[in-house]
SEBAGU-84716 format. One record per atom (N, C-alpha, C): chain; atom name; y, x, z. Coordinates in steps of 0.02 Angstrom, whole numbers, padded with zeros to 5 digits. Layout:
N
   unit   site       c2       c1       c3
      A     CA        Y        X        Z
...
END
This chain:
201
   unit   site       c2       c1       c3
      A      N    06215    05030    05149
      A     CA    06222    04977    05099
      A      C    06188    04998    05035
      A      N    06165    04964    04987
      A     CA    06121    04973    04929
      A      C    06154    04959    04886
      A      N    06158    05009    04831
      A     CA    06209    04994    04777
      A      C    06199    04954    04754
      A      N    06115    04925    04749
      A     CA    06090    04908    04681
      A      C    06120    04832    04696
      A      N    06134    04794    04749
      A     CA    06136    04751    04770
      A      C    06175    04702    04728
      A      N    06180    04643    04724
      A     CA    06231    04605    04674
      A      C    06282    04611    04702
      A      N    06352    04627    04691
      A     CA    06395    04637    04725
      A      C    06449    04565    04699
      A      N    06471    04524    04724
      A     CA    06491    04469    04676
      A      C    06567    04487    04732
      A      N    06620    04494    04701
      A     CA    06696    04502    04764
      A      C    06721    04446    04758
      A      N    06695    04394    04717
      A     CA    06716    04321    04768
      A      C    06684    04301    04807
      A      N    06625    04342    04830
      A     CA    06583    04292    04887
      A      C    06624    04305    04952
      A      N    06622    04252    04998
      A     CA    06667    04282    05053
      A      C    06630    04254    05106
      A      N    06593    04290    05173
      A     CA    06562    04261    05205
      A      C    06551    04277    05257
      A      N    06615    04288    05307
      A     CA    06646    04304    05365
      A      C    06631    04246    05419
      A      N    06616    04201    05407
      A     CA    06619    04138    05467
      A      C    06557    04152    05508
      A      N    06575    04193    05571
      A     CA    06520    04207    05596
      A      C    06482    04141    05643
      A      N    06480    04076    05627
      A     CA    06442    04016    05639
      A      C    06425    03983    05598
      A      N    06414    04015    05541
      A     CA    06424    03964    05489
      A      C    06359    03939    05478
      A      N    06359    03877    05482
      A     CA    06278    03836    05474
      A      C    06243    03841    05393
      A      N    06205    03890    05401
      A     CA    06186    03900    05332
      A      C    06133    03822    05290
      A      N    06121    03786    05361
      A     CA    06079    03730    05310
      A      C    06132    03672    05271
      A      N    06199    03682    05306
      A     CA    06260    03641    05249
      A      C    06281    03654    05205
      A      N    06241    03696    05180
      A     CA    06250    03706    05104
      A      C    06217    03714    05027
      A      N    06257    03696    04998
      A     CA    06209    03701    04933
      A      C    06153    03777    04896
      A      N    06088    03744    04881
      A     CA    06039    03809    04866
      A      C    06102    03876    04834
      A      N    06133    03852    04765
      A     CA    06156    03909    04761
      A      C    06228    03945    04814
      A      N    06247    03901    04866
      A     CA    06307    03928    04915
      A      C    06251    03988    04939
      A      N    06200    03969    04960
      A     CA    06131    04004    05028
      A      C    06125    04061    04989
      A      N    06100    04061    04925
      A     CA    06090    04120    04874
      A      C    06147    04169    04888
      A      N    06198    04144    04872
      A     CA    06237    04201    04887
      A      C    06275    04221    04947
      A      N    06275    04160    05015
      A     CA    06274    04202    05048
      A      C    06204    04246    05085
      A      N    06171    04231    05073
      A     CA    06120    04277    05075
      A      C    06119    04334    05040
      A      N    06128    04333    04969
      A     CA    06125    04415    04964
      A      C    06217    04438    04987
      A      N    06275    04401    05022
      A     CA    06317    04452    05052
      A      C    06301    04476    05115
      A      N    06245    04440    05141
      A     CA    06224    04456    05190
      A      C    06197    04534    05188
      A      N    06134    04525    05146
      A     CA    06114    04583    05126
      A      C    06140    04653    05101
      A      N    06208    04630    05064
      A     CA    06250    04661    05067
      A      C    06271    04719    05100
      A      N    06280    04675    05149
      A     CA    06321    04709    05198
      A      C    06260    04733    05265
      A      N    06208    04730    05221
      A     CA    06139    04747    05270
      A      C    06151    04717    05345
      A      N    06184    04639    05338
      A     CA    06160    04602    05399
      A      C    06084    04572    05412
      A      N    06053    04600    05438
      A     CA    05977    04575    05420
      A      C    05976    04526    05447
      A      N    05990    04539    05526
      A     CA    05995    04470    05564
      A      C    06010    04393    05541
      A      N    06074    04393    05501
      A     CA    06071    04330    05448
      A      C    06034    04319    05408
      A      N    06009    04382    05364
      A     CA    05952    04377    05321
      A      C    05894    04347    05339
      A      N    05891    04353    05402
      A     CA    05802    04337    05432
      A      C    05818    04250    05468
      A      N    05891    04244    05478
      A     CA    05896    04166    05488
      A      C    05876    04139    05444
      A      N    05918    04160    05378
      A     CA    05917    04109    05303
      A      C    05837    04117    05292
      A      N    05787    04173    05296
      A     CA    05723    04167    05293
      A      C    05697    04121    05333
      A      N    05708    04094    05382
      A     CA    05674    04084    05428
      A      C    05697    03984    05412
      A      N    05739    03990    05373
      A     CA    05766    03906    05359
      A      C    05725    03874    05313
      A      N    05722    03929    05251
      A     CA    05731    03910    05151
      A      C    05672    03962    05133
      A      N    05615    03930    05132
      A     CA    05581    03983    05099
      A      C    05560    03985    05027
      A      N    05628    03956    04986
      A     CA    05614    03974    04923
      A      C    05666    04026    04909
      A      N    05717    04059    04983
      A     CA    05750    04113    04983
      A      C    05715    04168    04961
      A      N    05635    04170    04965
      A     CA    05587    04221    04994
      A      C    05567    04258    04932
      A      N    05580    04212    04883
      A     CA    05557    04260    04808
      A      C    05642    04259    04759
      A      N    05702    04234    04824
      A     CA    05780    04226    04774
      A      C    05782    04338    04755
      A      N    05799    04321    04690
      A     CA    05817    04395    04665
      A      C    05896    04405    04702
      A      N    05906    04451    04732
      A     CA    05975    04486    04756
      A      C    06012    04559    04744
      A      N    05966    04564    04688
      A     CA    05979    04651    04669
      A      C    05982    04654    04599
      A      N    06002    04689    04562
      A     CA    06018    04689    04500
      A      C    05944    04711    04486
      A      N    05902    04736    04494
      A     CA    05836    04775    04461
      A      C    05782    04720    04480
      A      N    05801    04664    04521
      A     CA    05769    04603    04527
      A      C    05729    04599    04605
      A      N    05757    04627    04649
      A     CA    05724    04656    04693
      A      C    05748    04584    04756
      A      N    05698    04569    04793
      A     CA    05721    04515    04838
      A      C    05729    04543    04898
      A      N    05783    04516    04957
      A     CA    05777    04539    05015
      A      C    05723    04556    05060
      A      N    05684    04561    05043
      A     CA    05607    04598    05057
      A      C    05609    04644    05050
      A      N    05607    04665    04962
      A     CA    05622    04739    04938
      A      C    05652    04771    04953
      A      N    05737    04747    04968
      A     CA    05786    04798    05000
      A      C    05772    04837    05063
      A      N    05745    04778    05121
      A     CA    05734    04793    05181
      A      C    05700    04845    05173
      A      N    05640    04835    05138
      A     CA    05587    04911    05133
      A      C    05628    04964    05124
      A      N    05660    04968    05064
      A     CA    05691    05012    05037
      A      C    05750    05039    05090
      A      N    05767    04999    05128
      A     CA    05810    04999    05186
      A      C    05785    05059    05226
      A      N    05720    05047    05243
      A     CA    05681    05085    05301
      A      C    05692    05053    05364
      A      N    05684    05006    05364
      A     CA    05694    04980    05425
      A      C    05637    04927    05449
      A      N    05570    04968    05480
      A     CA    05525    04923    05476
      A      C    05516    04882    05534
      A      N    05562    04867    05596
      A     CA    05572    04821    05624
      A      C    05592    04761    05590
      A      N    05637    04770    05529
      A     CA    05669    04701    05496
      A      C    05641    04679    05445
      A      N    05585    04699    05427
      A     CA    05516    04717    05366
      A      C    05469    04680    05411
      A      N    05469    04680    05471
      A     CA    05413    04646    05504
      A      C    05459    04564    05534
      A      N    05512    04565    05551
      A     CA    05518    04497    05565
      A      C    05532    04466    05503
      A      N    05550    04497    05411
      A     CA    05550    04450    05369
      A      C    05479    04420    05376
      A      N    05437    04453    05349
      A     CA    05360    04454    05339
      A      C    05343    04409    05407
      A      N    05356    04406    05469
      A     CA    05357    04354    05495
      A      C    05379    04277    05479
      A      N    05438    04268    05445
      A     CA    05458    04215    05434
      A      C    05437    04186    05373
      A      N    05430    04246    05338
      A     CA    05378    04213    05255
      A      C    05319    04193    05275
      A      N    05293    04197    05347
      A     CA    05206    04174    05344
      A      C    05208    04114    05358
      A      N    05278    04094    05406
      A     CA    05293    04054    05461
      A      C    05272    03983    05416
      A      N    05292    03974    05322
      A     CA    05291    03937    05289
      A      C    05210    03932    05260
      A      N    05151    03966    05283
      A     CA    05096    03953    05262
      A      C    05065    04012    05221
      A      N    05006    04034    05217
      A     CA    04962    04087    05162
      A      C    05006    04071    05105
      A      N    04993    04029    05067
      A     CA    05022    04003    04989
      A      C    05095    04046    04981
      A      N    05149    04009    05030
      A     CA    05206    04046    05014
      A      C    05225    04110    05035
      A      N    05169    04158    05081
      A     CA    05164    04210    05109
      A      C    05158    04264    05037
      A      N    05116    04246    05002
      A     CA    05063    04294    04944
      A      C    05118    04251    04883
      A      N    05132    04203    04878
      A     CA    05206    04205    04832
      A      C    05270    04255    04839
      A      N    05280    04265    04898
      A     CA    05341    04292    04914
      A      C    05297    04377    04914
      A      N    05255    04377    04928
      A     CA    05239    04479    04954
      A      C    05222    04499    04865
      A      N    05196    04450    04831
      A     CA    05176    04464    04766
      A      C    05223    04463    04711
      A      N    05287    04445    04747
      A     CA    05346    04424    04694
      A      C    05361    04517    04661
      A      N    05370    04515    04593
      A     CA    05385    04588    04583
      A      C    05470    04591    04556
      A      N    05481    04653    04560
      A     CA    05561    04672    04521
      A      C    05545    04688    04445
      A      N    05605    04714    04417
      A     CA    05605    04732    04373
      A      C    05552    04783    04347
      A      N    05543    04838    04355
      A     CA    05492    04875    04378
      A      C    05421    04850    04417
      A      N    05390    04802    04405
      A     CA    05322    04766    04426
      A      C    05321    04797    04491
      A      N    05353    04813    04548
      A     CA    05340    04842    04606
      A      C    05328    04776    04656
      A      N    05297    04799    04677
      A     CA    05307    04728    04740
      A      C    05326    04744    04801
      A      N    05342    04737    04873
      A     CA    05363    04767    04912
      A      C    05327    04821    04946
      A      N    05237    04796    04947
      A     CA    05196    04851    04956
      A      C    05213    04941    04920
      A      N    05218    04907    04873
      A     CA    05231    04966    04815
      A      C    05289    05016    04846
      A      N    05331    04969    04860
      A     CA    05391    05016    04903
      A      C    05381    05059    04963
      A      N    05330    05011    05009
      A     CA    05329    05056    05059
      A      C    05251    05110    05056
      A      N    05238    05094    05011
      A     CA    05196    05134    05019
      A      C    05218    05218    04957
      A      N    05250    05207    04927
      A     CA    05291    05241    04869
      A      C    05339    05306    04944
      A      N    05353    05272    05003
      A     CA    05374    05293    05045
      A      C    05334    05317    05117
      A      N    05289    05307    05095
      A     CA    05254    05337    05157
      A      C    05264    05295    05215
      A      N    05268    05244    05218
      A     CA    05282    05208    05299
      A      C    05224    05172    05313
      A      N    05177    05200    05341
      A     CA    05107    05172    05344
      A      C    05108    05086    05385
      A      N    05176    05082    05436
      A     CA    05172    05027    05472
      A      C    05202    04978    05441
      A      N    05258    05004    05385
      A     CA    05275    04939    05341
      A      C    05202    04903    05284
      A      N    05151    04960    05271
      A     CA    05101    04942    05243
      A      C    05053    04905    05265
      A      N    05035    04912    05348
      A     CA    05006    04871    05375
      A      C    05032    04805    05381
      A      N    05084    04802    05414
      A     CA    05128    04726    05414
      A      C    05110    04670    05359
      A      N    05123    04738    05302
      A     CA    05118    04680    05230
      A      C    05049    04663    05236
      A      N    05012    04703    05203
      A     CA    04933    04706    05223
      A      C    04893    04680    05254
      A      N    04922    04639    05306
      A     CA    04901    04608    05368
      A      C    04884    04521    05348
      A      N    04958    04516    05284
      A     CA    04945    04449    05280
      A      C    04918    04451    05195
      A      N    04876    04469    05165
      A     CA    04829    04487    05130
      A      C    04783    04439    05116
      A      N    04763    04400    05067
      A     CA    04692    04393    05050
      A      C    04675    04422    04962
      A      N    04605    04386    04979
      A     CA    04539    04429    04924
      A      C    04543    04366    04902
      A      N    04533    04379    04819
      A     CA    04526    04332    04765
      A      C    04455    04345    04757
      A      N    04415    04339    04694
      A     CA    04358    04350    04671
      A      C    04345    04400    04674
      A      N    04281    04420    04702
      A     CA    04213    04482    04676
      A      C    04251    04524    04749
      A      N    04293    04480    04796
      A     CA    04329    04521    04874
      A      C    04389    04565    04824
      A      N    04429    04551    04792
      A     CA    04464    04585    04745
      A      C    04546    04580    04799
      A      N    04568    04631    04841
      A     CA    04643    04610    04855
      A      C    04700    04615    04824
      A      N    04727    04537    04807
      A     CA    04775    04535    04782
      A      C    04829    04563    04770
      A      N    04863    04594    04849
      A     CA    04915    04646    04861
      A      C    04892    04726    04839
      A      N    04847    04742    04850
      A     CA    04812    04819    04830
      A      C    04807    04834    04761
      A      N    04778    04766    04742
      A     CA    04763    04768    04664
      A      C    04817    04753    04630
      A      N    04876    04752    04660
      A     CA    04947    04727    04615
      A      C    04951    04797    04569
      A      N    04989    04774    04502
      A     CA    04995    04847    04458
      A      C    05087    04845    04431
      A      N    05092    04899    04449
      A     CA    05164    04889    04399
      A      C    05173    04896    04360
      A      N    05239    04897    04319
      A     CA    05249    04929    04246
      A      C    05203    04982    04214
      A      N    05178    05006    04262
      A     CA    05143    05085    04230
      A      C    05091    05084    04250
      A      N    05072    05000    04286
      A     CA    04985    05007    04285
      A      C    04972    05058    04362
      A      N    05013    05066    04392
      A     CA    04995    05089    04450
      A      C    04997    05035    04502
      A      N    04956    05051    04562
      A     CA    04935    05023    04626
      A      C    04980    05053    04676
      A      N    04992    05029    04730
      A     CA    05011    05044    04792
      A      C    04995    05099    04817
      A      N    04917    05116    04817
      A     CA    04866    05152    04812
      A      C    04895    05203    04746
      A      N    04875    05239    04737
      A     CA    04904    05256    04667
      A      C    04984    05280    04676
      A      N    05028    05253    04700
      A     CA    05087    05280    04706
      A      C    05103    05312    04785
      A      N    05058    05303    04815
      A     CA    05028    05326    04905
      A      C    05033    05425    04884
      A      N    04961    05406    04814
      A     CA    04950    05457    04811
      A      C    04995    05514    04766
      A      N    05024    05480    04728
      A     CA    05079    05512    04675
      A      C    05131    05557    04713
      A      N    05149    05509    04770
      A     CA    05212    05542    04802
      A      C    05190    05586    04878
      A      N    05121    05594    04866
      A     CA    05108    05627    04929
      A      C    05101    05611    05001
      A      N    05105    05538    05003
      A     CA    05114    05523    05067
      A      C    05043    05497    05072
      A      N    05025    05550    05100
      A     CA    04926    05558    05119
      A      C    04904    05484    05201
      A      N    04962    05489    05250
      A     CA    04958    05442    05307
      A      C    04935    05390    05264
      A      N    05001    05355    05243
      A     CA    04990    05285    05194
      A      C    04932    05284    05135
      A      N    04923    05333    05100
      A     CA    04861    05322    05067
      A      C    04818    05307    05119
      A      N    04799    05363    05151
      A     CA    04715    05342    05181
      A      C    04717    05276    05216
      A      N    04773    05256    05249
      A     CA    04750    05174    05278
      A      C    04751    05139    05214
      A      N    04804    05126    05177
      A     CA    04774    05097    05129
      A      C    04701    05123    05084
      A      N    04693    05174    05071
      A     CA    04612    05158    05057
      A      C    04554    05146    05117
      A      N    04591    05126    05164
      A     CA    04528    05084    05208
      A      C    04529    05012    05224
      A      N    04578    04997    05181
      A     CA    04561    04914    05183
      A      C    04551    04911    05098
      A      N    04519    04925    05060
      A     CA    04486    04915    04992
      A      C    04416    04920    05024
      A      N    04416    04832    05013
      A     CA    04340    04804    05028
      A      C    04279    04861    05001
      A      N    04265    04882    04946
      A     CA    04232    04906    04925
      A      C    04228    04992    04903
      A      N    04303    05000    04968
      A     CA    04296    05072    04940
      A      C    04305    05110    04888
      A      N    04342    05092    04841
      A     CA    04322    05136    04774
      A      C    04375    05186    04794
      A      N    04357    05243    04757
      A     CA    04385    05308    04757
      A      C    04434    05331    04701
      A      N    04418    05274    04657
      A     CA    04486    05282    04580
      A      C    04520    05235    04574
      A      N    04573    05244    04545
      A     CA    04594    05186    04526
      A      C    04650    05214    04448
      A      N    04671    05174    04413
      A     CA    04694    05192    04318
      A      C    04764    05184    04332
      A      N    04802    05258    04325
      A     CA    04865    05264    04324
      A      C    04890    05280    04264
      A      N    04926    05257    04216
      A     CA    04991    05297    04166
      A      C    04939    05315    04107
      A      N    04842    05290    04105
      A     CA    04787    05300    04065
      A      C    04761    05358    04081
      A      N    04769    05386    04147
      A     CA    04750    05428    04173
      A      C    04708    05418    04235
      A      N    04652    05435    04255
      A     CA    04619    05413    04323
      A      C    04636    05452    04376
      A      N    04655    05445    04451
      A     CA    04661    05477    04489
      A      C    04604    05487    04532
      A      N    04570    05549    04514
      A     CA    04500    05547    04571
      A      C    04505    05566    04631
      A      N    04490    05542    04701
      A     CA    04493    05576    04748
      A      C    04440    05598    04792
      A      N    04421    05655    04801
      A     CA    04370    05684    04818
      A      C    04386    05727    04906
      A      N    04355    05670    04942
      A     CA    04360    05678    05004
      A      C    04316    05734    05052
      A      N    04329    05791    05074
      A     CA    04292    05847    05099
      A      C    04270    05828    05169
      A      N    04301    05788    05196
      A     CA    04279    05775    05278
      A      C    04279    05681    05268
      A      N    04237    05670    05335
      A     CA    04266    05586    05324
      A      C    04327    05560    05326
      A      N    04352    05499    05319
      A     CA    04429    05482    05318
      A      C    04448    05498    05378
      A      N    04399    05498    05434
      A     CA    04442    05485    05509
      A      C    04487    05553    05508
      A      N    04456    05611    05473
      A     CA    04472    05682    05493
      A      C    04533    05675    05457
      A      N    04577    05638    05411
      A     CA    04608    05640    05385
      A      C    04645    05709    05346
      A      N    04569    05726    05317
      A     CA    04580    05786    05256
      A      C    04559    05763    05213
      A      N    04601    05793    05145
      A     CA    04577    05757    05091
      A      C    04581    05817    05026
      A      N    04558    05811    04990
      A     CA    04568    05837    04905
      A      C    04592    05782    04857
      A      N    04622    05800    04825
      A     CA    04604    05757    04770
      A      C    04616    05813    04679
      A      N    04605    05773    04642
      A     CA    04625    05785    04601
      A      C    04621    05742    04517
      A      N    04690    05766    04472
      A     CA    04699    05723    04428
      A      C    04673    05737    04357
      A      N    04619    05678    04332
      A     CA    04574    05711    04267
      A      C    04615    05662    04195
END
């Protein structure tokens, strides 16, 4: 269970039939995040799969939506059937909901890649597009501190998840502007060999 979670002790939401479309947007809100709560995903991914203006509802005190948690969860079976049900509603509300950020400008990419789970990165990644000049929207997201996905891959060491993510950057670049600091990475073998250098100027 996630502390950060809204914890509200009047929500009460035991009725294990309970038809979540008879009820009002804010009843769904919250039982959705007791769902989450109580890390029922399975309900979670119903109410996704109903309401997809559930898909950007905040359920965490740091502003984090049941997207975020799941990541943060580690559970990238239930990371891949949300992200299923957010597409289910179209591109538009797909890149609304993956681009939604917390408190902390993180977006869910940010999470799993902050974590090293290269397959929660693909998943997200998968439903992806390029704005102008092939620019990706999800890659190029920045948070509070001006960092990338990319960028926090590399911060925390998780070299797997960096290198796939730097192989879907259309254009390859090798830097990217963290904290007003550049992170250079200077690759000794090709990516396939998956060795790397880097270092911070």
């Amino acid at each position: 269970m996630d502390p950060n979670l809204v914890d509200d002790p009047n929500l009460v939401v035991d009725e294990p039939n309970l038809v979540v479309d008879s009820l009002y947007p804010s009843d769904i809100k919250q039982t959705l995040i007791g769902y989450a709560l109580r890390s029922e995903w399975a309900e979670v991914i119903k109410i996704y799969e109903q309401h997809s203006w559930t898909h950007t509802s905040v359920i965490a005190r740091y502003g984090d939506t049941a997207l975020h948690a799941a990541v943060i969860d580690g559970n990238y079976d239930i990371v891949e059937q949300l992200v299923g049900a957010i597409t289910r509603f179209g591109q538009e509300n797909a890149m609304k909901a993956l681009l939604k950020k917390n408190e902390g400008g993180n977006i869910p990419l940010h999470l799993a890649a902050s974590m090293g789970c290269m397959q929660m990165c693909r998943c997200i990644v998968e439903v992806d597009i390029y704005g102008e000049d092939d620019i990706s929207l999800l890659l190029c997201s920045r948070n509070n501190e001006s960092e990338t996905p990319l960028c926090l891959a590399a911060l925390n060491s998780k070299k797997d998840a960096f290198l796939f993510l730097h192989t879907k950057y259309p254009n390859k670049r090798k830097s990217t502007i963290v904290e007003g600091k550049v992170v250079r990475l200077f690759f000794t073998v090709p990516l396939s060999e998956n060795i790397l250098n880097w270092q911070i100027t």
